[in-house]
C-alpha positions, 0 to 999 in steps of 0.5 A: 693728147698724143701725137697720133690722137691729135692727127687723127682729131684733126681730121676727123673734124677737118670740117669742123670749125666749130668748138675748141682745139688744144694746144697739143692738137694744133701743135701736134697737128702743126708738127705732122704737117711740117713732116709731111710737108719736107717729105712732100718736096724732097719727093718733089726734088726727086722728080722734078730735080728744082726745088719749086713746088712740084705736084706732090707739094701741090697735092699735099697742099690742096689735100690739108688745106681744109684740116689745117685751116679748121683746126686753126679756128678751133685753136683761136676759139680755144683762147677766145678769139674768132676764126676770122683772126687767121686773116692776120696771116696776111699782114707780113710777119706781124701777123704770122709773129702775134698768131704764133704767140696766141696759139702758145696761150692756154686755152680759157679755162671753163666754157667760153662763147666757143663751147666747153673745153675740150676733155 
């Protein structure tokens, strides 16, 4: 999967939290965020000239919220986990350190309890 087919995969299921997400879907997804996310506030260093989160960081972030939590889900359910693991986010670096290694894992090859794998 490239770069634009995972972008685009991910939105068109930013409400699907059901099913399978690849690595190269999250990762890619991943990496658009985090560009769009420095272009966000550069933009808002422009205007506001603080480095605090300014109304087109805020924008951005209430906009892909819901794209970035969903393909998350679809990301643990790929290596067999439940969506509810993204509450280990919570847990200060311990969790951010063991979510970060399962989305590097390969999915679970064949169909699991989340569906078939993604073609």
């Amino acid at each position: 999967m490239g770069f634009l087919e995972a972008v685009t995969s991910a939105f068109s299921n930013y409400v699907n939290f059901r099913g399978r997400a690849r690595r190269s879907e999250y990762w890619y997804f991943a990496l658009f965020m985090f560009a769009l996310g420095i272009i966000a506030t550069l933009i808002d260093f422009g205007i506001t000239r603080t480095w605090d989160i300014g109304p087109v960081n805020a924008i951005f972030t209430l906009a892909t919220i819901i794209p970035s939590l969903s393909v998350s889900v679809r990301r643990l359910h790929d290596i067999g986990r439940t969506g509810w693991f993204l509450l280990l986010a919570f847990i200060p670096l311990i969790g951010i350190i063991v979510l970060i290694y399962w989305a590097c894992q390969p999915g679970t090859p064949g169909p699991n309890a989340y569906g078939d794998p993604v073609a």
